[in-house]
C-alpha positions in Angstrom: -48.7 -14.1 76.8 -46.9 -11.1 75.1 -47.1 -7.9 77.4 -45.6 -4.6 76.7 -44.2 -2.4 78.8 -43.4 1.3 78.9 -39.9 2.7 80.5 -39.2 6.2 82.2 -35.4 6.8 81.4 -32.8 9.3 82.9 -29.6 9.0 81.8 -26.1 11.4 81.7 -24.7 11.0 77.8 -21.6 12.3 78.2 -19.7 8.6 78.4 -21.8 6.9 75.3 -22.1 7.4 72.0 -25.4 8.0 71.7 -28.7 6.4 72.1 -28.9 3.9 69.1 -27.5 0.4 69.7 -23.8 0.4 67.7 -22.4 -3.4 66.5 -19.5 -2.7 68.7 -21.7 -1.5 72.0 -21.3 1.9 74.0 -24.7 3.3 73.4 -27.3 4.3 76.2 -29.7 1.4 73.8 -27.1 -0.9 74.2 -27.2 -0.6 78.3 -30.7 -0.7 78.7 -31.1 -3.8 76.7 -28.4 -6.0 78.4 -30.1 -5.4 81.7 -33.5 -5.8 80.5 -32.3 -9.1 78.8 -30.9 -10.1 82.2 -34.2 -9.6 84.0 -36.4 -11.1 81.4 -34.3 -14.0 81.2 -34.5 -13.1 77.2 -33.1 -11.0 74.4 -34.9 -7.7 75.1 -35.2 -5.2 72.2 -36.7 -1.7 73.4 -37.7 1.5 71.0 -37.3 4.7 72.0 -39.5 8.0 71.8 -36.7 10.3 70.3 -33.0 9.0 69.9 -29.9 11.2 70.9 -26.4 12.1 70.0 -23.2 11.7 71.8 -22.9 13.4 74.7 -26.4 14.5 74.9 -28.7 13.7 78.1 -32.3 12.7 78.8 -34.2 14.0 81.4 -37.2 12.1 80.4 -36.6 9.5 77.5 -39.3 6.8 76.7 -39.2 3.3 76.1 -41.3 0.6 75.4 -40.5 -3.6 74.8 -42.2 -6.5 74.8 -41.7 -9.4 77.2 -43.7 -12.9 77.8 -41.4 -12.5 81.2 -43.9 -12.4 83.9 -42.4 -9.8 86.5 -44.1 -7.4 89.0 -43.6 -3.3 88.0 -40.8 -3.3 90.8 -38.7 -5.6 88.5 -38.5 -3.4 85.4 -37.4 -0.3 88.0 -35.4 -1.5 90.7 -34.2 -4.9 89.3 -32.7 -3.6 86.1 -31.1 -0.3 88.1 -28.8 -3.2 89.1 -27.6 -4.0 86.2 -27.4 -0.4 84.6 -24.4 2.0 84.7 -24.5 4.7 87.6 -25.5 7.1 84.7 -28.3 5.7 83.6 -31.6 4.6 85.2 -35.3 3.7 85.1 -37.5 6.0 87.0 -40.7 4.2 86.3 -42.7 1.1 84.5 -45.8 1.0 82.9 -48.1 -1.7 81.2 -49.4 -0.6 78.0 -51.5 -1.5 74.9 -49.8 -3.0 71.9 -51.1 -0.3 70.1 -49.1 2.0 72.2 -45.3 2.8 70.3 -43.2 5.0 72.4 -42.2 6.8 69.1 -45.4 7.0 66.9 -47.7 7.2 69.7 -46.0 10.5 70.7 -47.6 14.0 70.7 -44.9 16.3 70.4 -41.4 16.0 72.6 -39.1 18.9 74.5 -35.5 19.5 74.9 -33.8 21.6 77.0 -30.4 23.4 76.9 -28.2 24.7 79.0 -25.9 27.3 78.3 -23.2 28.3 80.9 -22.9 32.2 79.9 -19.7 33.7 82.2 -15.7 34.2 81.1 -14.6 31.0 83.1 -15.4 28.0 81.1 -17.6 24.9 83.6 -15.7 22.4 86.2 -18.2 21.2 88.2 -20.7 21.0 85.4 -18.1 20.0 82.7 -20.4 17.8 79.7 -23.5 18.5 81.6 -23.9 22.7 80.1 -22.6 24.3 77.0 -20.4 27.2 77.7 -20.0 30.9 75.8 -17.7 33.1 77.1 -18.5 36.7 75.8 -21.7 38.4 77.7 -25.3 37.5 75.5 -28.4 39.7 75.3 -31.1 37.8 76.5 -34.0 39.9 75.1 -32.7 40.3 71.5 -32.2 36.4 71.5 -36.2 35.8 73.0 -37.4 38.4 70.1 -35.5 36.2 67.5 -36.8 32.8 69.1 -40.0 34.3 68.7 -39.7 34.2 64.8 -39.3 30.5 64.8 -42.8 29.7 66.3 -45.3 27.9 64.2 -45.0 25.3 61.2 -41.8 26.5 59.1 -39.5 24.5 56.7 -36.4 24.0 59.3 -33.8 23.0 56.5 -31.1 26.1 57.8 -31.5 24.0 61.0 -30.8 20.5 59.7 -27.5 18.2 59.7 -26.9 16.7 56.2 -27.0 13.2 57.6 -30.9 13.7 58.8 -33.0 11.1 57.2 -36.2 13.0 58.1 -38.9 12.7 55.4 -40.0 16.2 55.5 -38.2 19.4 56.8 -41.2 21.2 58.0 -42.1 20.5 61.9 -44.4 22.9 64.2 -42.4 24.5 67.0 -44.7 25.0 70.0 -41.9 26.6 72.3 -39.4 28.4 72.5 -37.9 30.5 75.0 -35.2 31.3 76.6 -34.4 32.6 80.6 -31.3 33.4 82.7 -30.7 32.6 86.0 -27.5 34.4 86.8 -24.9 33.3 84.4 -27.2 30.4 83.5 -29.4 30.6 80.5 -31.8 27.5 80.2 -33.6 26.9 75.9 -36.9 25.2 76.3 -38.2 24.2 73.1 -41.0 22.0 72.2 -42.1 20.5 68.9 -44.4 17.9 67.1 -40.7 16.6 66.3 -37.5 17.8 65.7 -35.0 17.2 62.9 -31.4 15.9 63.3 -29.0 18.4 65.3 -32.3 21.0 65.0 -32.0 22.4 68.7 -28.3 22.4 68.8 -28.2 25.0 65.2 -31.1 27.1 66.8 -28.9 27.7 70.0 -26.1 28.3 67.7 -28.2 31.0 65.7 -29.5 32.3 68.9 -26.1 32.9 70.2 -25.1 34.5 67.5 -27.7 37.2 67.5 -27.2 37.6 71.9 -23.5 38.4 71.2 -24.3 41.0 68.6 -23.6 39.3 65.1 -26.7 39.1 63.6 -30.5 41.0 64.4 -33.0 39.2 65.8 -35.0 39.1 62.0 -32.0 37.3 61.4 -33.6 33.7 62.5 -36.6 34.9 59.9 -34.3 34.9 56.9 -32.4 31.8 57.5 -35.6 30.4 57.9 -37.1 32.2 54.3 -33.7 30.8 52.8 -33.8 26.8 54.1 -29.7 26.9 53.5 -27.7 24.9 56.3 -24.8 26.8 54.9 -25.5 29.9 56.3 -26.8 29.5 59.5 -24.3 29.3 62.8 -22.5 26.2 63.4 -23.9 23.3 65.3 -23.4 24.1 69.3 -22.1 21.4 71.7 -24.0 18.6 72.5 -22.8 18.7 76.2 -25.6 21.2 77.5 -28.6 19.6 75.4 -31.4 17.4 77.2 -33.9 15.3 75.7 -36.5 16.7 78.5 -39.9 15.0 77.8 -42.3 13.6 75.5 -46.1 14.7 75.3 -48.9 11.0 75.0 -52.5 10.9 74.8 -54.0 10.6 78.6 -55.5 7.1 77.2 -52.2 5.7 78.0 -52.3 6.9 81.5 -48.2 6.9 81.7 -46.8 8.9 84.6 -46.9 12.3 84.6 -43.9 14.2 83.2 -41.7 16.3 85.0 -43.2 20.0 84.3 -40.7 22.8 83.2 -39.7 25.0 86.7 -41.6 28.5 86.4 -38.4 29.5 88.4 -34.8 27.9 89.1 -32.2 28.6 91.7 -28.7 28.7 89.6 -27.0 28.5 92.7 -28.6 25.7 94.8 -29.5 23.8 91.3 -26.4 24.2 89.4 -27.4 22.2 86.6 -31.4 23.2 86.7 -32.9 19.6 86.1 -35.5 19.6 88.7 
């Protein structure tokens, strides 16, 4: 008998090269597999919910794989945490339907960044926040985040190498907060386009240091040109934070966005 399973990730992207599996190894794919393959006793294939770049994080990724290995819940958790690099774990197992896809059964997903916003660049949270060093307006940024709610064609926001059928996606969220020199992006979406969140904090920089108005994110929009839109902003501050399923499939809950965050005693802000 063919089960499959669902997987709660968390994992610190700042040593692989991504999440899709790569012929030569080094992706966060390419981990979870091995060990999977090792408790299973079997080649172990998973698919994800939303894949990420180098150097970005997950707070929250999903997984699912099927298995004829017959192996209680504890198995999938603590028995392939073993066999996983320090930066990566499972935080939870699930059996599902075979209908269920961790990808196409998805609602809408959410990624958080994290911009360090002082004159000394990180140490202690080096790959784990983007940094700008010149003071931002937070309020003219939230007026120009504002513009990009709703459906829109996101093509100023898109890499070139996005294979994406359609540009247009329906932006549910997005806001930004500081928390002394910390200021956290929460964005949520149906789905999000190739390198999407990373040119909308770029934009969104560029009108909090004063380059652009805040109507500025409503023409880029109006014009769909990648060209002239901000450059794309590290990857080392962006997390994959969640992913939104039907109750039918009864998955754990999701870790809810904090209404408020200590900078200080939560450095990084992923709780």
């Amino acid at each position: 008998m063919v089960l499959r399973i669902a997987l709660g990730i968390e994992y610190d992207g700042a040593r692989f090269c991504g999440w899709q599996s790569q012929a030569g190894g080094g992706a966060v794919q390419d981990a979870v597999e091995s060990a999977l393959s090792i408790i299973a006793d079997a080649p172990t294939r998973v698919v994800c919910a939303g894949r990420t770049d180098a150097g970005v994080h997950a707070l929250a990724q999903v997984v699912h794989f099927d298995t004829a290995a017959d192996r209680p819940l504890t198995a999938w958790v603590r028995g392939v945490n073993t066999h996983l690099p320090q930066s990566v774990a499972i935080t939870w197992a699930q059996p599902v339907g075979s209908e269920f896809h961790a990808r196409f059964s998805a609602r809408g997903r959410r990624y958080r960044y994290l911009l360090l916003n002082r004159p000394q660049r990180p140490g202690l949270a080096a790959g784990r926040v983007g940094w700008f060093h010149h003071p931002l307006d937070v309020e003219r940024m939230q007026v120009a985040a504002s513009c990009l709610l709703g459906e829109h064609d996101f093509s100023a926001f898109r890499a070139a190498e996005c294979q994406a059928k359609s540009p247009i996606k329906t932006l549910r969220r997005a806001e930004i907060t500081r928390h002394g020199d910390m200021l956290v992006f929460d964005f949520e979406a149906s789905a999000f386009l190739h390198h999407m969140v990373r040119n909308l904090v770029g934009a969104l920089v560029y009108v909090g240091k004063g380059n652009h108005p805040p109507q500025w994110l409503a023409e880029l929009l109006a014009g769909r040109r990648r060209q002239d839109a901000a450059p794309t902003f590290a990857a080392d501050g962006l997390y994959f934070a969640g992913v939104d399923y039907d109750p039918q499939w009864q998955l754990p809950a999701l870790p809810p966005s904090p209404s408020k965050v200590d900078a200080e005693t939560t450095p990084l802000i992923l709780l």
